[in-house]
Steps between C-alpha positions, in 0.01 A plus 500: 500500500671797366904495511644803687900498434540812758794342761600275346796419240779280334854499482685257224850379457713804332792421235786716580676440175861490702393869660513404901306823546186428358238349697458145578156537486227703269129542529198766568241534769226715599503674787180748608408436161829643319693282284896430625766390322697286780882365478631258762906433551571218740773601768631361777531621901846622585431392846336156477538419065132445530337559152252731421306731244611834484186673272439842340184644412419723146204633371398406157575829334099628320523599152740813509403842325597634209844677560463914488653612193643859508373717256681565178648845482264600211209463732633734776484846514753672470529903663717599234 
């Protein structure tokens, strides 16, 4: 039996290193078969102080291009 990972992922325990901000928890999924970097903070209802998992989603950034480099001034032409 082949192993499909599509919907389905894994979240582990996050250090903070003393920054509240970062996520309490770190891990990756894939989702329609596109990889997801996922971070998980957990807050608590105003209302009721129910816990929860507040999550965000981010693609796994793909190899990026080459930036443009502008052409050197030698390699223009100039009209004058």
């Amino acid at each position: 039996m082949n192993y499909d990972p599509n919907l389905k992922g894994v979240l582990f325990r996050n250090d903070k290193n003393g920054n509240e901000k970062r996520p309490d928890y770190r891990g990756s999924a894939v989702i329609n078969n596109v990889d997801y970097n996922i971070s998980a903070w957990i807050k608590a209802s105003k209302k009721t102080g129910d816990k929860f998992l507040s999550l965000t989603f981010q693609q796994k950034e793909q190899a990026k291009p080459a930036p443009k480099q502008e052409p050197a001034w030698d390699d223009m032409d100039a009209p004058f």
